[in-house]
Each structure stands twice: as structure tokens, then as C-alpha cells.
N, CA, C and O of each residue as an XYZ file, in Angstrom:
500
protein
N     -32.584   -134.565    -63.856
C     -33.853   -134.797    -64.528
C     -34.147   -133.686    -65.519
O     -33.790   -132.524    -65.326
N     -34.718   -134.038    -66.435
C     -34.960   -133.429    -67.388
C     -36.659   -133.307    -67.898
O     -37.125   -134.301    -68.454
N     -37.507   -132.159    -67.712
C     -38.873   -132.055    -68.318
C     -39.360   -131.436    -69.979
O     -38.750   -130.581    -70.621
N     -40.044   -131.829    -70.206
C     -40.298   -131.854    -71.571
C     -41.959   -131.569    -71.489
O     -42.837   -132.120    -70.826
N     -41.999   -130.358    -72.551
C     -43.047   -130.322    -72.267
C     -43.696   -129.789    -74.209
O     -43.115   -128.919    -74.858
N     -44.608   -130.361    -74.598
C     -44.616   -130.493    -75.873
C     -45.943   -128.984    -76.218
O     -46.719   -128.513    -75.386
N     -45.867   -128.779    -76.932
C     -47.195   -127.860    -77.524
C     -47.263   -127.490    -79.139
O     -46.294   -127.137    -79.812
N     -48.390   -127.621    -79.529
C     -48.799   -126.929    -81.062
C     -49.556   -127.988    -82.105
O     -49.745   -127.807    -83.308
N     -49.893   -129.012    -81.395
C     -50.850   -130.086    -81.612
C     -52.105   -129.459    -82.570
O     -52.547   -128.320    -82.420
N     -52.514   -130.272    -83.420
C     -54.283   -130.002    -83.385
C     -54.708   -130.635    -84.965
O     -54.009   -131.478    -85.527
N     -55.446   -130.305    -85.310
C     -56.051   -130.558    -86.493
C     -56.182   -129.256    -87.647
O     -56.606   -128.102    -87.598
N     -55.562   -130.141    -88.705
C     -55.356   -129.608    -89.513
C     -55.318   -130.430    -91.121
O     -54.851   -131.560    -91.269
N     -55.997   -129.473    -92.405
C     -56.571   -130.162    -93.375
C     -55.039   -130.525    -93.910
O     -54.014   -129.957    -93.531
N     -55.130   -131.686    -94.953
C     -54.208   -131.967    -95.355
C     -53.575   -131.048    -96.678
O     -54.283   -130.691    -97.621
N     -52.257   -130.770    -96.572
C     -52.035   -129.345    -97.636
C     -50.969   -128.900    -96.247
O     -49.742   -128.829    -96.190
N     -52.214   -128.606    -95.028
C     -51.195   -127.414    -93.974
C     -50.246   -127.627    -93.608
O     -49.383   -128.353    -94.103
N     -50.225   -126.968    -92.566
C     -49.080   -126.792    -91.640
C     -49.004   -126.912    -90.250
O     -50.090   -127.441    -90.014
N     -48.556   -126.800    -89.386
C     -48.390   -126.872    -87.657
C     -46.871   -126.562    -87.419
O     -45.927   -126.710    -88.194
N     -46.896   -126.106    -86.177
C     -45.506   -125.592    -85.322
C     -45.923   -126.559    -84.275
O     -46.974   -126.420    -83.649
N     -44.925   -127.737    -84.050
C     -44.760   -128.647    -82.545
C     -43.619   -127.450    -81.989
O     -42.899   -126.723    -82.673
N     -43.728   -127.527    -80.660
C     -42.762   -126.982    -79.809
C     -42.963   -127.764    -78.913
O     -44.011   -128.344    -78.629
N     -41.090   -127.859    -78.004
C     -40.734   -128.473    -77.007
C     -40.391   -127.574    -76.276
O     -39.558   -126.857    -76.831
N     -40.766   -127.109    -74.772
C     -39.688   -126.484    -74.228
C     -39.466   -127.977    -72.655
O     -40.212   -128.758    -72.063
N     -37.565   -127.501    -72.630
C     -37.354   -128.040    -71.755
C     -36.667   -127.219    -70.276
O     -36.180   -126.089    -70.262
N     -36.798   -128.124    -69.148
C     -36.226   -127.500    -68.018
C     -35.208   -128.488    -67.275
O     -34.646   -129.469    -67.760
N     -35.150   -128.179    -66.486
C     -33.942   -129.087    -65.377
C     -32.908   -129.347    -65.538
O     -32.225   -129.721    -64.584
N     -32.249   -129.227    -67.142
C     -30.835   -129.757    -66.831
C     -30.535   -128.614    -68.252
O     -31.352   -127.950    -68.889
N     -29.171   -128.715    -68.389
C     -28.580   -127.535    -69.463
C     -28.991   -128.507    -70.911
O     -28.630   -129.636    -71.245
N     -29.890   -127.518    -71.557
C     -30.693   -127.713    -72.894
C     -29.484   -127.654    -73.221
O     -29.225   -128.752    -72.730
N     -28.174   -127.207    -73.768
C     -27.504   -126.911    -74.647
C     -26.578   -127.894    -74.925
O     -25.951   -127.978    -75.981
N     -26.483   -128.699    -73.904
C     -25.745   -130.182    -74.018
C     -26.620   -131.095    -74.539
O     -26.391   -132.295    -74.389
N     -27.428   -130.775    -75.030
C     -28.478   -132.024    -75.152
C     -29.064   -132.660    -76.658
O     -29.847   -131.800    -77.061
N     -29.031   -133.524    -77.423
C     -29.811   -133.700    -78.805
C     -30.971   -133.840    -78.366
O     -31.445   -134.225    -77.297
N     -31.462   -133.406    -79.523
C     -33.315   -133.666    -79.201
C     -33.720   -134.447    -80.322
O     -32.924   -134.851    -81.170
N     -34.981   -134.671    -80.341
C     -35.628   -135.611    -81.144
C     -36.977   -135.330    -80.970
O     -37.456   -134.662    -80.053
N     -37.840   -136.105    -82.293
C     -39.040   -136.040    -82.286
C     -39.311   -137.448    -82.668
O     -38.589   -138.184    -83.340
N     -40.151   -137.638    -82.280
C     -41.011   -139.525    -82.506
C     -42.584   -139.099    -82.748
O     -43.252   -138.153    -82.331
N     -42.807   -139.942    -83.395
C     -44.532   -140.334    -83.144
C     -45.075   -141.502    -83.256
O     -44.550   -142.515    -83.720
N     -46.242   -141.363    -82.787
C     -46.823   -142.886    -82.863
C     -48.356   -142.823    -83.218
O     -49.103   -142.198    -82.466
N     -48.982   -143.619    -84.642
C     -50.026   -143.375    -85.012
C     -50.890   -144.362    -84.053
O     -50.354   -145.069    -83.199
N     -52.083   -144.332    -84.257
C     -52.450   -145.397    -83.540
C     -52.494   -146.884    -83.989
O     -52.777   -147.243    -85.132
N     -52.132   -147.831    -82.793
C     -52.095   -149.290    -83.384
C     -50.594   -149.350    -83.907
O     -50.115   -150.356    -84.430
N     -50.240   -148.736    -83.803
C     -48.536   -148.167    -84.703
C     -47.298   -148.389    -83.637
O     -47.582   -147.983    -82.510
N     -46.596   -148.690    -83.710
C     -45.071   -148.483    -82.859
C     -45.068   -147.343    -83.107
O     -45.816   -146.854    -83.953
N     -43.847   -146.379    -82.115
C     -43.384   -145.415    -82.393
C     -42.099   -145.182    -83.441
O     -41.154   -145.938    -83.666
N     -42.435   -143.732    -84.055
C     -40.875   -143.881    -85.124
C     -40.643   -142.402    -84.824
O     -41.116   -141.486    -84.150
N     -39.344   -142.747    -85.967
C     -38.450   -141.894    -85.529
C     -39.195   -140.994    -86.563
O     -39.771   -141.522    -87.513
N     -39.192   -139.200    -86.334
C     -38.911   -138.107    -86.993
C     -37.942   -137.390    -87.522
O     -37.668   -137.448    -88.721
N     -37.427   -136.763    -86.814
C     -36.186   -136.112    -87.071
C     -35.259   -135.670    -85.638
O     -35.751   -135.360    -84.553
N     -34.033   -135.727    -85.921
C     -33.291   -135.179    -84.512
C     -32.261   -134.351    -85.193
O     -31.890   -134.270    -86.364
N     -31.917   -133.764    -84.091
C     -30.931   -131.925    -83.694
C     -29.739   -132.337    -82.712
O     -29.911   -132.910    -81.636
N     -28.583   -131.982    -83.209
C     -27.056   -132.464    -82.193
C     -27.604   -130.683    -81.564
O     -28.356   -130.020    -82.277
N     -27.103   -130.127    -80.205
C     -26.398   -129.216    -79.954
C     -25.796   -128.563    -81.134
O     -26.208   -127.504    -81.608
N     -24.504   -129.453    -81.717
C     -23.688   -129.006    -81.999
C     -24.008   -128.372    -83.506
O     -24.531   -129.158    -84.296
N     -23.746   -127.051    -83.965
C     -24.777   -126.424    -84.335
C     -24.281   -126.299    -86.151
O     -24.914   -125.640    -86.976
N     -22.984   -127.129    -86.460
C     -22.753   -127.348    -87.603
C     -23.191   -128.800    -87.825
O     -22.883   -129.012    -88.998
N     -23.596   -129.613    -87.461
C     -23.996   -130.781    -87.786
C     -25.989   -131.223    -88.377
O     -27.058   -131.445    -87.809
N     -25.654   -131.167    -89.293
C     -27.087   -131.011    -90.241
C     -27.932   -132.120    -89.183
O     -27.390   -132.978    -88.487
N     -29.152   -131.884    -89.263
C     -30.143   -133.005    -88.401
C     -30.639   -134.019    -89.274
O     -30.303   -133.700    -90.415
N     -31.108   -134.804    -89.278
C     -31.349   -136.057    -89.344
C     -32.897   -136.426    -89.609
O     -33.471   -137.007    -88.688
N     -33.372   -136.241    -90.376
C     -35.377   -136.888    -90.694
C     -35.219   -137.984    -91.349
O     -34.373   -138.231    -92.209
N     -36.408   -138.938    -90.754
C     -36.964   -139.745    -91.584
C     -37.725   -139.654    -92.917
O     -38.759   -138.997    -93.034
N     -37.125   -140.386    -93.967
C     -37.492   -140.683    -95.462
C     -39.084   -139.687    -95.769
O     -39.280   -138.992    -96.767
N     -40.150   -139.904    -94.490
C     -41.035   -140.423    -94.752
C     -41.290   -138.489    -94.514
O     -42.234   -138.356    -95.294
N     -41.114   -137.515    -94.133
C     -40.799   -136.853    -93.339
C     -39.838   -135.442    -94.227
O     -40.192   -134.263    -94.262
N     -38.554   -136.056    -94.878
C     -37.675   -135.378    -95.420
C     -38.184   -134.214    -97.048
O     -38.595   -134.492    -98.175
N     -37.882   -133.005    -96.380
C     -38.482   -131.816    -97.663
C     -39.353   -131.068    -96.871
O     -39.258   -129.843    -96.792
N     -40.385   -131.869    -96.146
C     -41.621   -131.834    -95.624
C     -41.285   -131.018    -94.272
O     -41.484   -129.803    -94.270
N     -40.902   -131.502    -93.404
C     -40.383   -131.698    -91.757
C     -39.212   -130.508    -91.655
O     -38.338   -130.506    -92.522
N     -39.193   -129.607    -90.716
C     -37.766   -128.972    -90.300
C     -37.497   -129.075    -88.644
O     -38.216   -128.639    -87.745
N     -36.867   -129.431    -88.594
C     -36.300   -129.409    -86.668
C     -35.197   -128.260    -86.181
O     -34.079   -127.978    -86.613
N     -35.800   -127.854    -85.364
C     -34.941   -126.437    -85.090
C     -34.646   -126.553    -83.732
O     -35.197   -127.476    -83.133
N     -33.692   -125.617    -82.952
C     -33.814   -125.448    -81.732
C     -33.089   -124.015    -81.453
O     -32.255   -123.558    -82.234
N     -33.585   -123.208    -79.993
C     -33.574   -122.188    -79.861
C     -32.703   -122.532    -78.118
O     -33.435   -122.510    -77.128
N     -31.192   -122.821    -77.933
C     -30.505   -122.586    -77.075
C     -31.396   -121.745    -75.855
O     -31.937   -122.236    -74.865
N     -31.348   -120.288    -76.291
C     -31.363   -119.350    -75.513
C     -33.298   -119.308    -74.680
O     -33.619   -118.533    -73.780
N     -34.065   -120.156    -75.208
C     -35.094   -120.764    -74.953
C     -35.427   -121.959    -74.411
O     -36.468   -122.125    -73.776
N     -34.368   -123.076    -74.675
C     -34.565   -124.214    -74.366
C     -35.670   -124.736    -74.726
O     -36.588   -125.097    -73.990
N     -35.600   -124.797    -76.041
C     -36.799   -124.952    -76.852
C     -36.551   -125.616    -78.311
O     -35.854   -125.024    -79.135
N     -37.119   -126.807    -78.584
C     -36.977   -127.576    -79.905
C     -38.588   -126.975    -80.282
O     -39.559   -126.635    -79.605
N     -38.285   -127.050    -81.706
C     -39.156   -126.679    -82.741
C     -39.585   -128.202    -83.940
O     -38.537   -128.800    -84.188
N     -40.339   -128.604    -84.375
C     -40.778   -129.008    -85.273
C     -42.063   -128.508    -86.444
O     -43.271   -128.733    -86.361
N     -41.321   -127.778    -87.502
C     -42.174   -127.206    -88.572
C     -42.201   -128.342    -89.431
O     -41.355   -128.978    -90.061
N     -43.911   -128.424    -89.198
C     -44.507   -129.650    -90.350
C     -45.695   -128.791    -91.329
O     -46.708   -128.156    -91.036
N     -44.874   -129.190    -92.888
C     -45.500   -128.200    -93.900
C     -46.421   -129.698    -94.944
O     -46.397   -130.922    -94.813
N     -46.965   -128.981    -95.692
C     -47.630   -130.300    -96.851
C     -47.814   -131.385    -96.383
O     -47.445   -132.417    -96.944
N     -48.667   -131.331    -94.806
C     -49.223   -132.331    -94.074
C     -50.220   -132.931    -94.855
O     -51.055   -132.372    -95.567
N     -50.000   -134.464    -94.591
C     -50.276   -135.894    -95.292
C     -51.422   -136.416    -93.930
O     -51.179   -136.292    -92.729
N     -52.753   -137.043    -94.575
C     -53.573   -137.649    -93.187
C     -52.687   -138.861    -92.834
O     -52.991   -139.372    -91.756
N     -51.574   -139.488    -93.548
C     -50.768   -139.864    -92.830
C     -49.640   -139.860    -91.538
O     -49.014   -140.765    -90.986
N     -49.691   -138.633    -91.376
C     -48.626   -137.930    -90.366
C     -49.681   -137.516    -89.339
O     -49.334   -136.602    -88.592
N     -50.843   -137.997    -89.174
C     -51.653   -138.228    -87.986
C     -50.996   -138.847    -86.972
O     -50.810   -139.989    -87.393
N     -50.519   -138.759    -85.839
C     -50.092   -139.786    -84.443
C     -49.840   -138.424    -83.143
O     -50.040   -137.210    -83.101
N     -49.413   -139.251    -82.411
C     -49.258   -138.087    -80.891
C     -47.875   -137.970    -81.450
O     -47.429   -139.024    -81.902
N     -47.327   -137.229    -81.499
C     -45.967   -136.507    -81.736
C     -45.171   -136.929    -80.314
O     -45.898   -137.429    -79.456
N     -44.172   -136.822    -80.083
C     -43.404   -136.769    -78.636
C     -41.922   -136.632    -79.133
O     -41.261   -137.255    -79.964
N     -41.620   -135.422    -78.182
C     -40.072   -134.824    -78.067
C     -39.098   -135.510    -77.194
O     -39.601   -136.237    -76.337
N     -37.943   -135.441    -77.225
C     -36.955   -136.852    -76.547
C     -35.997   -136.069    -76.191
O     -35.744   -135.131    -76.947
N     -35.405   -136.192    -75.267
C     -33.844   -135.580    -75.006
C     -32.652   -136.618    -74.617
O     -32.903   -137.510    -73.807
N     -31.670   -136.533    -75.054
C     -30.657   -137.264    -74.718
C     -28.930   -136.619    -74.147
O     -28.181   -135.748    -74.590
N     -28.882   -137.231    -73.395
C     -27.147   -136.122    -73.287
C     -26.230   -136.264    -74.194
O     -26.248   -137.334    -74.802
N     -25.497   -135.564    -74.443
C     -24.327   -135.982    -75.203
C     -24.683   -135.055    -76.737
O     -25.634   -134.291    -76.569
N     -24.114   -135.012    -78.087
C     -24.257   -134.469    -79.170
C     -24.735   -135.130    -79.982
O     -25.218   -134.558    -80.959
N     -24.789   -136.652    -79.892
C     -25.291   -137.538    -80.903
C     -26.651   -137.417    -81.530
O     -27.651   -137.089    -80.892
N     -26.637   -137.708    -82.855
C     -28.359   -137.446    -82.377
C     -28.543   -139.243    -83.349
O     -28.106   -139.895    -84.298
N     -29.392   -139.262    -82.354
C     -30.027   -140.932    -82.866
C     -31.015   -140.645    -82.639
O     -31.598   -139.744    -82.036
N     -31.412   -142.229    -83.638
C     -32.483   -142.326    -84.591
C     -33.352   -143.538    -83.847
O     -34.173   -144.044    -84.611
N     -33.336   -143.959    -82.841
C     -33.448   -144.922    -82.067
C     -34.186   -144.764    -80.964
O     -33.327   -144.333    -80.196
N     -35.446   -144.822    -80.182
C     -36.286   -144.508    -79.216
C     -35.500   -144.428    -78.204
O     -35.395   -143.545    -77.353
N     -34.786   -145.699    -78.388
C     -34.265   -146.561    -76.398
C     -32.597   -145.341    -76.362
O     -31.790   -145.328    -75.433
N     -32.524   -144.627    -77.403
C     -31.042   -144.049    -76.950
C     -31.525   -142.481    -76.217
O     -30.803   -141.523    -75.940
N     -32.964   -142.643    -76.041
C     -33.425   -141.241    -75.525
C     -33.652   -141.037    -74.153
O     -34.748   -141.425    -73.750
N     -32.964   -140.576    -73.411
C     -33.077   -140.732    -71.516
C     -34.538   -140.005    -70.916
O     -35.090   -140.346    -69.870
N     -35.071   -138.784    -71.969
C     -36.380   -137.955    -71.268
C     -37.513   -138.110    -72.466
O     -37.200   -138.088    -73.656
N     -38.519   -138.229    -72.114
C     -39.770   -138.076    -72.854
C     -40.792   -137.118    -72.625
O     -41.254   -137.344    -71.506
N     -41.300   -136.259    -73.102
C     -42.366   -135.630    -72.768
C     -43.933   -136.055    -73.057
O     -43.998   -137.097    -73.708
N     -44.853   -135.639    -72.812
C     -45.627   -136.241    -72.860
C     -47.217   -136.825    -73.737
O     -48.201   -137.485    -73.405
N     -46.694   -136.067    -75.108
C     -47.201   -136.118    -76.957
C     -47.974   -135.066    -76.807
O     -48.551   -134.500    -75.878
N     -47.883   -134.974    -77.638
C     -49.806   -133.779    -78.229
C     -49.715   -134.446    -79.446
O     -48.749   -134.911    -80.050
N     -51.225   -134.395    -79.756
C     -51.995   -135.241    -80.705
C     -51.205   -134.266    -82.038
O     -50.531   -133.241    -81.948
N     -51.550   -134.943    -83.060
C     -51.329   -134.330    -84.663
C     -52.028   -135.143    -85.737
O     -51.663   -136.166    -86.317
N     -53.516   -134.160    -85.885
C     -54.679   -134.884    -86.831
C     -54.616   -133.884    -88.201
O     -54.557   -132.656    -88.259
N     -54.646   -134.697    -89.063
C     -54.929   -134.208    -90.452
C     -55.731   -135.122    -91.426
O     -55.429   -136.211    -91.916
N     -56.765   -134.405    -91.549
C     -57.798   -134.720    -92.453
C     -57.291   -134.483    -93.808
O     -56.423   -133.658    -94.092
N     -58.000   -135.403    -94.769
C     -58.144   -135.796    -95.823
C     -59.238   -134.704    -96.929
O     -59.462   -135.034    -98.094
């Protein structure tokens, strides 16, 4: 089993910035891709951006997201990062971090085995 635990949520004018952080426990972070999703309200969830382990393989953002968005991760922490800069009141939703085994990183909700449990992300207009 794998826990996920999300932080760095809140409100913020549109222009800023925010730091999401994931830290995880229970199983070896270092085998693991991560991911970020969100879901606005009334909204399905989508994809953000995802991180292989493997530490030459560039990560992966959505269109909507890309320039904007950086996904990081800190091994020796067990800890994914999401730096969101030139926040849009569009990129309002609960954020949520994903873990999966293996190096792959997908773009796909259902290929994610752990979920943690969102923090909000509001940006005013």
C-alpha cells in the first residue's frame, strides 16, 4: 500500500503562483511514476502532468498546463512537487497526486493504483 498525502492548496489571484506537494509512504517512492490530476467542479477529472522515476525521461503535461506547470520529484524525500506559475481562474479544481508502479508515466486516471486525497486550488479573477 501506498499513502499519499497532498499539501500547498489555497487561493490565489490570478497572475500567481502555488507549490502542490505530495509526500508519499509505504512502499519504495523510487520505483514509482507519479502524477497529478484535477477536477474542477461539475468537471471529470484530467490529466496534469506526470514524472517516470527514471530520471532522464522528460515528464509529460497537459496542453492546457504546458510552460505554465513544472512536476518535480525529490527521491530522497519521497516527495512529488507541482510548481504552478501564471495561474489562470481556470486551473481552479481539487488537485490530486497518483502513484503507479513501474516507470511509465501515463496520462490516464485508471493506470494509477494510489490516490491521495486533493487539496483545493482557487484562483480568482
Amino acid at each position: 500500500q501506498v499513502q499519499l498525502v497532498e499539501s500547498g492548496g489555497g487561493l490565489v489571484q490570478a497572475g500567481g503562483s502555488l507549490r502542490l506537494s505530495c509526500a508519499a509512504s509505504g512502499r519504495t517512492f523510487d520505483s514509482m511514476a507519479m502524477g497529478w490530476f484535477r477536477q474542477a467542479s461539475g468537471k471529470e477529472r484530467e490529466f496534469v502532468a506526470t514524472i517516470s522515476w527514471i530520471s532522464y525521461r522528460t515528464p509529460y503535461y497537459a496542453d492546457s498546463v504546458k510552460g505554465r506547470f513544472t512536476i518535480s520529484r525529490d527521491n530522497a524525500k519521497n516527495t512529488v512537487y507541482l510548481q504552478m506559475n501564471s495561474l489562470k481562474p481556470e486551473d481552479t479544481a481539487v488537485y490530486y497526486c497518483a502513484a503507479r508502479a513501474g516507470s511509465r508515466r501515463a496520462q490516464v486516471s485508471d493506470d494509477y493504483d494510489y490516490w491521495g486525497q486533493g487539496t483545493q486550488v482557487t484562483v480568482s479573477s
